[in-house]
C-alpha angles and dihedrals in degrees: 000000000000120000125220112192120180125192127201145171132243085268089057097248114141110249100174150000146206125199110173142142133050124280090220083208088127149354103285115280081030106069112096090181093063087040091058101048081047100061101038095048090045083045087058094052094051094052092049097049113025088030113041096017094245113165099205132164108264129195122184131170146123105338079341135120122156114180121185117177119206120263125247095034113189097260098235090058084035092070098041090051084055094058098055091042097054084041087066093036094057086046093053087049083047091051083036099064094032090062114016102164092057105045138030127193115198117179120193141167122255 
């Protein structure tokens, strides 16, 4: 099963977030659920970085993706990093309850 942990603050703002394991949908290069988390959680990255200048922590290996963004964000870019970032996070429910038994998405507050 893949794992989508989110992360947020006590105003709500996404900090962080995990993306690891493996679907088990279907054999490797086949599997069109663990394409699609991938995409959308790299996506995310690249927005955050290339689009909006955002230097995070960034963590990827093997059915593995880690993403901190820095603390005290300009607000402005703030916002906009929250847009991309719930955008991900609806896409990951959508993928969620199409496929329940292959990913899972938890948010909590840190």
């Amino acid at each position: 099963m893949i794992h989508a942990e989110i992360f947020k603050d006590e105003n709500g703002n996404i900090v962080k977030y995990k993306i690891y394991g493996h679907s088990g949908y279907a054999k490797a290069g086949s599997d069109i659920v663990c394409a699609a988390v991938s995409s959308v959680s790299q996506a995310a990255v690249l927005g955050l970085t290339r689009v909006l200048g955002i230097q995070v922590g960034l963590e990827i290996k093997d059915a593995y993706l880690e993403c901190i963004l820095p603390e005290n964000l300009d607000e402005c870019i703030r916002q906009k990093a929250n847009v991309i970032l719930e955008t991900m996070v609806l896409t990951l429910k959508e993928f969620e309850d199409q496929y329940s038994k292959y990913v899972q998405v938890l948010e909590q507050e840190v």
